[in-house]
C-alpha positions as CSV (number, residue, x, y, z in Angstrom):
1,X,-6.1,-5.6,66.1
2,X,-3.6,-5.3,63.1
3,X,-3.5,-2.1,61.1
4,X,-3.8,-2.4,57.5
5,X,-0.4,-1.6,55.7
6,X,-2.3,1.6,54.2
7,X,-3.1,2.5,57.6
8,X,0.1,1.8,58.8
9,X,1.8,4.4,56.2
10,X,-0.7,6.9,57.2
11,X,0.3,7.0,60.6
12,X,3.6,7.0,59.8
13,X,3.3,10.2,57.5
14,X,1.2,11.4,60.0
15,X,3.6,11.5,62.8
16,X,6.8,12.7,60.7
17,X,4.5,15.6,59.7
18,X,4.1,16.1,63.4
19,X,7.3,16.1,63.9
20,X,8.9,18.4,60.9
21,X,5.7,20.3,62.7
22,X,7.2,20.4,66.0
23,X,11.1,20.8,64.8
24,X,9.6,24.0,62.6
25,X,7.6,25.3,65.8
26,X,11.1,24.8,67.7
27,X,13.1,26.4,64.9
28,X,11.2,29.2,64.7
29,X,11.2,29.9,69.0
30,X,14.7,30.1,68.7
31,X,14.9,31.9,65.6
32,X,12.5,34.7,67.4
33,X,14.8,34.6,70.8
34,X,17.9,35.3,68.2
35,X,16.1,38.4,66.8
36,X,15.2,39.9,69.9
37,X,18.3,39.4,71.5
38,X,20.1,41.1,68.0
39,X,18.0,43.7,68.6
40,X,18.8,44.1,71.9
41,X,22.7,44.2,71.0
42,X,22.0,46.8,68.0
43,X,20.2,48.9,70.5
44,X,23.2,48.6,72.9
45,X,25.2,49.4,70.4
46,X,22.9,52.4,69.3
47,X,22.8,54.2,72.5
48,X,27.1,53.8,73.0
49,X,27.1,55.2,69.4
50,X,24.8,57.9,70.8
51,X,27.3,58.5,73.5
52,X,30.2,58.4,71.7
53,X,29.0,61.3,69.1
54,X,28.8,64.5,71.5
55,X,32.3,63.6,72.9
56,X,33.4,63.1,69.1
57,X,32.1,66.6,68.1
58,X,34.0,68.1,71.3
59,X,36.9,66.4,70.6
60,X,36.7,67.9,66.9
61,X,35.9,71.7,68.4
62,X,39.2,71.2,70.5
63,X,41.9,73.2,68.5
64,X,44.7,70.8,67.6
65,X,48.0,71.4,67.9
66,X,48.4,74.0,70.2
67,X,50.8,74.1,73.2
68,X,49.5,75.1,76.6
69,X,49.8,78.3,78.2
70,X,52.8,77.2,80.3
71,X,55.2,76.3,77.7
72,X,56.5,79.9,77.5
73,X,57.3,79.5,81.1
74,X,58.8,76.5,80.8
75,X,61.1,77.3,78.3
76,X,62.3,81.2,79.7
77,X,63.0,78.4,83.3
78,X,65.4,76.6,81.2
79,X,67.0,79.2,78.8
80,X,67.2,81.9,81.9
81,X,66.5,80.5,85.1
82,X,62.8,82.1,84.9
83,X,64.5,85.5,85.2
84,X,62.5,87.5,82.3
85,X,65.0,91.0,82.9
86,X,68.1,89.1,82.8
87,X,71.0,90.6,80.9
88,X,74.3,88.7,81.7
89,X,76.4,90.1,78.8
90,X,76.2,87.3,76.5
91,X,74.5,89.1,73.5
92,X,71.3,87.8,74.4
93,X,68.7,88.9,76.5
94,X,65.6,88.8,78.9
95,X,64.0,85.3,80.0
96,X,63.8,83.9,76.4
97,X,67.3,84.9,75.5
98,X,67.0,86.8,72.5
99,X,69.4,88.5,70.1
100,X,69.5,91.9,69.6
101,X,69.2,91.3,66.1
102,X,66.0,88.9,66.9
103,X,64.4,91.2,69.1
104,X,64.6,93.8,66.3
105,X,63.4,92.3,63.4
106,X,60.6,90.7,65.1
107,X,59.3,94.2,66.0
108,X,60.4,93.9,69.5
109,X,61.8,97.4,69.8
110,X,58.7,98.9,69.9
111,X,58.4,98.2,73.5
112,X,61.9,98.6,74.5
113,X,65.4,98.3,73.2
114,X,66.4,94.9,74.1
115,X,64.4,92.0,75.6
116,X,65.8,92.1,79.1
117,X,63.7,96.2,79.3
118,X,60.4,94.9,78.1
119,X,58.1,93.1,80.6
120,X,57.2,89.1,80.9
121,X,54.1,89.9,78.6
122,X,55.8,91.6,75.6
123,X,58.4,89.4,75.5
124,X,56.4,86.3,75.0
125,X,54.4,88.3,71.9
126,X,57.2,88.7,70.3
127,X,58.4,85.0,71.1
128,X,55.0,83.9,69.3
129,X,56.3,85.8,66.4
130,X,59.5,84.3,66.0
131,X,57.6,80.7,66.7
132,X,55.3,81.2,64.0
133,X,58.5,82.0,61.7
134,X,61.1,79.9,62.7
135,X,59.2,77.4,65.1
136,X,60.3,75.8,68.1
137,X,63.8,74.9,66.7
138,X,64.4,78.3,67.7
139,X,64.8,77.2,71.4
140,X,66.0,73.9,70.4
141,X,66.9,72.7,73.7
142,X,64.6,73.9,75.6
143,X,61.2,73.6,73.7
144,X,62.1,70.0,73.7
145,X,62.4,69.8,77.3
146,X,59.4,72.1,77.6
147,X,57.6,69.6,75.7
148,X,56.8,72.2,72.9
149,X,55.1,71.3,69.8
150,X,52.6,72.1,67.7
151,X,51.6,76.1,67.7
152,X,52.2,78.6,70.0
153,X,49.0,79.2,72.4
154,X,47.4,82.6,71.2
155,X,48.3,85.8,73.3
156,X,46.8,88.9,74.0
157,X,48.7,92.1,72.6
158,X,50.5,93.9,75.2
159,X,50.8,97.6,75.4
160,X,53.6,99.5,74.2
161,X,55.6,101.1,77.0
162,X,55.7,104.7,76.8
163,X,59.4,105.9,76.6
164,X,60.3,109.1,78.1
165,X,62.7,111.1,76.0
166,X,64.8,114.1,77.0
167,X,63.4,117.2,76.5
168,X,65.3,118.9,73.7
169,X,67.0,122.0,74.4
170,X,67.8,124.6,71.7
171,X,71.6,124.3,70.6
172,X,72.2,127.6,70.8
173,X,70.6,128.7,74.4
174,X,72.5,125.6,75.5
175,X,75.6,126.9,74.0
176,X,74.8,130.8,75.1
177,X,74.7,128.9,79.1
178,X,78.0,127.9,78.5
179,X,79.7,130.9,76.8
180,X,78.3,133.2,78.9
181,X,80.1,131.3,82.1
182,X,83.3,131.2,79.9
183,X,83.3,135.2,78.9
184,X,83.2,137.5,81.6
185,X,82.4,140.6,81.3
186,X,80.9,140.4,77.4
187,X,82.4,142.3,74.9
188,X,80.3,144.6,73.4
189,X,81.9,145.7,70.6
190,X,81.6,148.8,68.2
191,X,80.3,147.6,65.4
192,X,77.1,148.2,62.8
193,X,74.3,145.9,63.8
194,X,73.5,145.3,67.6
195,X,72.6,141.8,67.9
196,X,68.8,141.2,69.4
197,X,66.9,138.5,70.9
198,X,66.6,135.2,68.8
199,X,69.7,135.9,66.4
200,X,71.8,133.6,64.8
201,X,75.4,134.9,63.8
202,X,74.1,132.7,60.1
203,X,70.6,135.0,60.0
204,X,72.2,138.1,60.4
205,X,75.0,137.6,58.0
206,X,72.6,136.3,55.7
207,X,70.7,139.3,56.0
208,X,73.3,141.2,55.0
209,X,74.5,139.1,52.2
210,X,77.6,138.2,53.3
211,X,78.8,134.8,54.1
212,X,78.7,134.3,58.0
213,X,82.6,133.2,58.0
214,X,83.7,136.6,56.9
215,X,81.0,138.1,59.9
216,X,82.8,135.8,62.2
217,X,86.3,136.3,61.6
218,X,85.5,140.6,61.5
219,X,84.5,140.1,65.1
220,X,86.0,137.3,66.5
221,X,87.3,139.5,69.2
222,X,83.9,139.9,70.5
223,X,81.9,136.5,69.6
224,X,85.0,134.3,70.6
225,X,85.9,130.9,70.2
226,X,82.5,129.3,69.1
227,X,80.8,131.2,66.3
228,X,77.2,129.4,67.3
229,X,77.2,131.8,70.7
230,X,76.4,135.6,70.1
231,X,74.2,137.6,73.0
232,X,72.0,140.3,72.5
233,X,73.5,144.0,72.4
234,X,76.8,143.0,71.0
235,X,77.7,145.5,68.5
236,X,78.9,143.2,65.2
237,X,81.0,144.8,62.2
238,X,78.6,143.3,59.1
């Protein structure tokens, strides 16, 4: 049976409401799908971040620009042949060649008196000095082919080597040793003022008030050659 044209309209509206109905329904699906799977991505992305930060913050805790350890080695293997007491007579000295003048000024004669005396340790302090000063253009060579840069890698202070100096002798015994072996027997003399223990030809003219020249020359015959050696119970003229 025919439809009337109202009818006909009507059914026509009716199905391009159903489907704008069904192409909205559809939209939407797809829409949802895309959300979840941007979600999924920004969680991805989330967690990587979450990763990432930890090996960020150790990377930041890192100190930057610092050599390693080894580059002192390195450099005293191409300046010296790795030999830390070397001392060939060129003016410079020990593994990391330095000056006299260097090792000096950079305090390095407070462990010993040139470079190629002071041990592996106290060297390298007072390289770290002259680093921080002058920087690695000091070794230009060889810090390049050590692969230098940056700062030098912190060092422990070494000890101070303890020195041992020559005991000091009195100039006068010393000289008394050696005037007594010259003068055989000793001259006594016949003079004024017997010389005792601990007397200086200078005190005992002094005590007298006369200039110790004049006290020499009266007894030369009996002091000798060298004024500084006078031995107790000589009789002086003062």
């Amino acid at each position: 049976m025919p439809f009337p044209k109202g009818d006909i309209r009507a059914t026509r509206s009716d199905r391009t409401t159903s489907e704008a109905g069904t192409t909205i329904s559809a939209s939407r699906t797809r829409s949802t799908r895309g959300t979840r799977g941007t979600r999924r991505n920004a969680a991805v992305v989330t967690g990587a971040a979450a990763l990432l930060t930890p090996l960020a913050l150790l990377a930041a805790a890192a100190p930057a620009g610092a050599a390693d350890g080894g580059v002192w080695d390195r450099i005293a293997q191409c300046e010296s042949g790795g030999d830390w007491a070397v001392n060939t007579g060129n003016g410079y000295y020990g593994g990391l060649q330095f000056a006299a003048s260097t090792w000096e000024a950079y305090g390095g004669t407070a462990y010993a008196a040139t470079a190629d005396q002071a041990s592996r340790e106290q060297q390298i302090a007072v390289a770290t000095k002259v680093q921080a000063a002058q920087g690695w253009g000091a070794w230009p060579h060889c810090s390049v082919q050590a692969g230098a840069s940056g700062g030098a890698p912190a060092v422990a202070q070494p000890e101070q080597q303890e020195q041992e100096q020559p005991a000091e002798q009195p100039r006068t015994e010393q000289r008394a040793d050696r005037g007594e072996g010259q003068r055989q027997p000793v001259k006594r003399g016949d003079g004024n003022y017997t010389v005792k223990s601990g007397d200086t030809l200078s005190r005992i003219a002094d005590a007298h008030g006369t200039p110790w020249r004049e006290v020499y020359e009266a007894n030369r015959d009996v002091i000798g050659a060298d004024p500084d050696v006078i031995l107790p119970g000589q009789r002086l003229h003062v």
